[in-house]
C-alpha positions in Angstrom: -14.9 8.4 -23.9 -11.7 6.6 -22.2 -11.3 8.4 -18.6 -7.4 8.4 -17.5 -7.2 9.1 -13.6 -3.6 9.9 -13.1 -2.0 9.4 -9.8 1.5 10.0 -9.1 2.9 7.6 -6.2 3.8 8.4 -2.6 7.0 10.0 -1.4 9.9 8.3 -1.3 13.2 9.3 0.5 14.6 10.5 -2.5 12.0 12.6 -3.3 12.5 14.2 0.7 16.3 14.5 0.0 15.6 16.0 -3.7 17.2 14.0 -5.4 16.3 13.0 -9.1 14.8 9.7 -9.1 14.1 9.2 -13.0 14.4 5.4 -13.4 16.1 4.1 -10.1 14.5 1.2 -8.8 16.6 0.6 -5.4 15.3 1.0 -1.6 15.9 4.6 -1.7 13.4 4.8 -4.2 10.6 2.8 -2.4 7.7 4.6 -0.6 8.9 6.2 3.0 6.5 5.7 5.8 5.3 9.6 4.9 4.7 8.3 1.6 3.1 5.3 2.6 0.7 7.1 4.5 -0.3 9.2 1.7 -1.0 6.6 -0.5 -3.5 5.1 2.5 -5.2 8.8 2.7 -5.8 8.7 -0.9 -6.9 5.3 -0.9 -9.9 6.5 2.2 -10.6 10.0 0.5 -10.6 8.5 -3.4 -13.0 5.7 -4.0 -11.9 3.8 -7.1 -14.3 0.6 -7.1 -16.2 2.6 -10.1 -13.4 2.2 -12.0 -12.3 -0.8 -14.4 -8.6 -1.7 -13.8 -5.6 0.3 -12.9 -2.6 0.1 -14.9 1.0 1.1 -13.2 4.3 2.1 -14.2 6.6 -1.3 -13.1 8.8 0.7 -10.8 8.5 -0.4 -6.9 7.1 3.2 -5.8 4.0 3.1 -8.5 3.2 -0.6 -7.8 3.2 0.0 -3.9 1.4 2.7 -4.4 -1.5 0.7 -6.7 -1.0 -1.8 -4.0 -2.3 0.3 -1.1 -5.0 2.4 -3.5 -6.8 -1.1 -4.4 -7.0 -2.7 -0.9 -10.8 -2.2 -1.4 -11.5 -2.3 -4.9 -9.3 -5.2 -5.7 -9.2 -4.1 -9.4 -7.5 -5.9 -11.8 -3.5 -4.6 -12.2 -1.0 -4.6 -14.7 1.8 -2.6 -15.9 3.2 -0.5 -18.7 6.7 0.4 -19.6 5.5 3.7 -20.9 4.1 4.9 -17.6 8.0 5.3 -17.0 9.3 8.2 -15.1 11.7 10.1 -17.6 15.2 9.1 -17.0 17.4 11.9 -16.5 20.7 10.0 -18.2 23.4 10.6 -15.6 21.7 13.0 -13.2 19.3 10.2 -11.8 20.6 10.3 -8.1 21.9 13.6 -7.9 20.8 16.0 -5.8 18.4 18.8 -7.8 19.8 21.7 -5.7 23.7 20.6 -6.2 22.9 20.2 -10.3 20.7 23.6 -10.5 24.2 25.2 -8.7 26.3 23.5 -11.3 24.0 24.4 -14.4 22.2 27.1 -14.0 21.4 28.2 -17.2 19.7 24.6 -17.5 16.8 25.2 -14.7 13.8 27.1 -14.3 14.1 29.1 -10.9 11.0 29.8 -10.8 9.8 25.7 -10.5 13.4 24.4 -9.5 13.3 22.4 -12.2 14.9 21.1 -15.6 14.5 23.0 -19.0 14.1 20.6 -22.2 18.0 21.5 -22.6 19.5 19.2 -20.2 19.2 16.4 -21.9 22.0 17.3 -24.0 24.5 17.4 -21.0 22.8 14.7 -18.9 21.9 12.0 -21.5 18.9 12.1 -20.6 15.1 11.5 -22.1 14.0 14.4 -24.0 10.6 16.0 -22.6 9.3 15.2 -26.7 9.9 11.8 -26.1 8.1 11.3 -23.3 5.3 13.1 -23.9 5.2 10.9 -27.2 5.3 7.6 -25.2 2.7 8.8 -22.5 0.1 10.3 -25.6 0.8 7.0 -27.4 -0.1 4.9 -24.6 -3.2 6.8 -23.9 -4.0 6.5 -27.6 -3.5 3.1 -27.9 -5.5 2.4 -24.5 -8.1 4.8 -25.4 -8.9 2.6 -28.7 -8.4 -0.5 -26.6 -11.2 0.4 -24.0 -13.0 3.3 -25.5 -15.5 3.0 -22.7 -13.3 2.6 -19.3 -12.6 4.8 -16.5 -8.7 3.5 -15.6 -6.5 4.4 -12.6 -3.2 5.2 -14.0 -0.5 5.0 -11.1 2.5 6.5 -12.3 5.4 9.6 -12.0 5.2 13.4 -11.7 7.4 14.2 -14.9 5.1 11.1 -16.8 1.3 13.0 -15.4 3.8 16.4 -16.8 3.9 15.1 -19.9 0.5 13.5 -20.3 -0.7 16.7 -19.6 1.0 18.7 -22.2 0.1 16.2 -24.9 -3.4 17.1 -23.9 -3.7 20.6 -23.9 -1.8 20.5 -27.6 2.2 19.9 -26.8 2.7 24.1 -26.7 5.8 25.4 -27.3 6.9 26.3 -23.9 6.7 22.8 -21.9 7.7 24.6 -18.2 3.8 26.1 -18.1 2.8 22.8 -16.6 4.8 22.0 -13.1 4.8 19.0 -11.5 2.2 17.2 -9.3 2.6 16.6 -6.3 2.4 13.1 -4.3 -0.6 11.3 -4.5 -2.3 13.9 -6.5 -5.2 12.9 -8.9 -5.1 14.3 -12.5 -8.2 13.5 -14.6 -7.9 13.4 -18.5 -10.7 12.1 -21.0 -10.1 11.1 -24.6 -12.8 10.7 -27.2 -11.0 8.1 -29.8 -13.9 9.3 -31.9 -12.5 12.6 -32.3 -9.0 12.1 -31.2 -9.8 14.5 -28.9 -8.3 15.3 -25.3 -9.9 17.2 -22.5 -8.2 17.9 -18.9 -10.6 17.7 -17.0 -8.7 18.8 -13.2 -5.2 18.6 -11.8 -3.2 18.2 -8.8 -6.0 17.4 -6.8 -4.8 16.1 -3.4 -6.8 15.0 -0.8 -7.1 16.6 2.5 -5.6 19.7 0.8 -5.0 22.7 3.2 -4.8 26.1 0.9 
């Protein structure tokens, strides 16, 4: 059984100006001092020396985020394309609230978020396509080191996605929202079996209900 710990990165300024990130890689994108912070919270509340390596999506947020989680553990790090956040085409940088005013029809209101129909207008990823990308990867990682437990620092659309490929890619993708910044999502798969359990999600340290 291959354990996936999923950990989405700290805040940025982008994310506190809700913007879309998707794929930017530029100083805006980088971890704020709030996000910063979190990532050294998580790193005293979530002891991962029992774990075997962490692998990281290449963006600057993720890998400053792996950076701060592994002070102690000093795991061995490397990095995967297809930890990716989706790219949302030509809404990356935009403000969500200005695009949710100027497409309505193409949000949820309920999770201020994009439907699987704006990929049409934005040119962006497809939520299939990601989902296929993040189930591959744990596929071919889960054959790779069927017995590892592996920190997985990466984006809250990409832990999404994992997500729904776990519980059987359903029909309606918006019934999973989001985690939040420096959550922990844990995700077993039995390459046995081919079989995928979720296991707990959106845990955040120090959480205040």
């Amino acid at each position: 059984m291959t354990e996936f710990y999923f950990v989405r990165h700290g805040q940025t300024a982008a994310n506190a100006a809700g913007l879309k990130q998707g794929t930017i890689n530029s100083e805006i994108t980088y971890l704020s001092e709030t996000g910063k912070k979190q990532a050294e919270s998580l790193q005293k509340g979530f002891d991962i020396s029992f774990a075997d390596q962490i692998i990281a999506s290449p963006l600057q947020r993720t890998k400053d985020t792996a950076t701060i989680l592994n002070q102690s553990a000093n795991l061995p790090v490397t990095y995967d394309k297809r930890l990716l956040e989706i790219s949302y085409g030509k809404w990356d940088g935009q403000k969500n609230a200005d695009l949710m005013a100027q497409y309505p029809d193409l949000f949820d209101h309920t999770l201020n978020d994009v439907f699987p129909s704006y990929a049409d207008v934005a040119d962006g990823e497809p939520f299939n396509q990601v989902i296929g990308r993040v189930d591959a990867f744990m596929t071919d990682v889960s054959e790779k080191y069927p017995d590892q437990s592996i920190i997985l620092v990466t984006h809250g659309f990409t832990i999404k996605a994992a997500v729904l490929a776990a519980i059987g890619r359903p029909d309606d993708m918006m019934v999973v929202e989001e985690p939040d910044n420096t959550s922990v999502t844990r995700i077993t798969k039995n390459v046995s079996t081919d079989s995928y359990y979720l296991r707990y999600y959106n845990r955040v340290v120090n959480s205040h209900f």
